[in-house]
N, C-alpha and C positions, 0 to 999 in steps of 0.2 A: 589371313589374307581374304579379300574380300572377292565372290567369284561373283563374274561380271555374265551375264545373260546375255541371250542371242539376239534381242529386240536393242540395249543397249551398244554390245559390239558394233550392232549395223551402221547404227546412229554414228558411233564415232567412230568408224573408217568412211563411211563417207562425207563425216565434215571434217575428215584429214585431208582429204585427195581434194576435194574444193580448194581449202585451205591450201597446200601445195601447189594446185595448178594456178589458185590468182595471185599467188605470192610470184612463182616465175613468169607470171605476164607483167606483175608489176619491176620485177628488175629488169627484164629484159624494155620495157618500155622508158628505163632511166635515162635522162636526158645526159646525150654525150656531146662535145665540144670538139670542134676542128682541131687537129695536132699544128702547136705552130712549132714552124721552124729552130727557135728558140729551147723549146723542150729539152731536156738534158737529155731523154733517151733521144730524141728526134737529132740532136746534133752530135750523140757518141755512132749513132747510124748510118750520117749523114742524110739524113732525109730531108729532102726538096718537093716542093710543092707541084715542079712542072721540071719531068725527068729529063735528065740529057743524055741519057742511052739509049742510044737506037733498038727500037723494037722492047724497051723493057720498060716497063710503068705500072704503078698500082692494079690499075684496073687486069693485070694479065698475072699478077702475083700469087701464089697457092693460099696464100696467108690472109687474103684481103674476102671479107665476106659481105654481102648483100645483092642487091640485084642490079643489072649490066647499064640499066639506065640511071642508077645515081650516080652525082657527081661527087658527092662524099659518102665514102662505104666506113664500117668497122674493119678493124683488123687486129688478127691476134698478137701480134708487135708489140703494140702501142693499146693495151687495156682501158678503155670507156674513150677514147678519143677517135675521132673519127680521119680518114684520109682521103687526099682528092685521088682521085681516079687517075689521073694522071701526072701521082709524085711519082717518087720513085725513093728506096733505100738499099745500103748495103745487103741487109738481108734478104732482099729479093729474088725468089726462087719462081721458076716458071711453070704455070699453072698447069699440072697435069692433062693432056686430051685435045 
């Protein structure tokens, strides 16, 4: 086996960690599509666009992620699709706080 020196090592853990950190900017920047209604999980869910439960809506859901002012967030549900703020699904659980 061939023993790798400390000048080389460096070299490649640091074009690992480059490597690693712009590969998850690039999935995390993968373009994702509004969840429509139609969706199989979206309709074993029953998820709707615009909730009819008082006081319960995406936007307040533990599962729904991104920031307070978009109208469509991600959520852990429904993987690479995105939800309005204020659908609403059976699995909707109330945002801790």
């Amino acid at each position: 086996m061939k023993s790798v020196n400390r000048r080389d090592f460096l070299k490649l853990s640091g074009s690992t960690v480059i490597g690693l950190t712009l590969g998850g900017v690039a999935l995390r920047a993968q373009a994702q599509e509004q969840l429509s209604a139609d969706d199989p999980t979206a309709k074993a869910l029953n998820y709707t666009p615009s909730s009819t439960v008082e006081g319960s809506k995406c936007a307040n859901c533990m599962y729904v992620q991104g920031a307070d002012s978009e109208q469509y967030r991600p959520c852990n549900i429904f993987p690479n699709k995105l939800v309005n703020a204020d659908g609403w699904c059976s699995a909707w659980v109330k945002k801790p706080g």
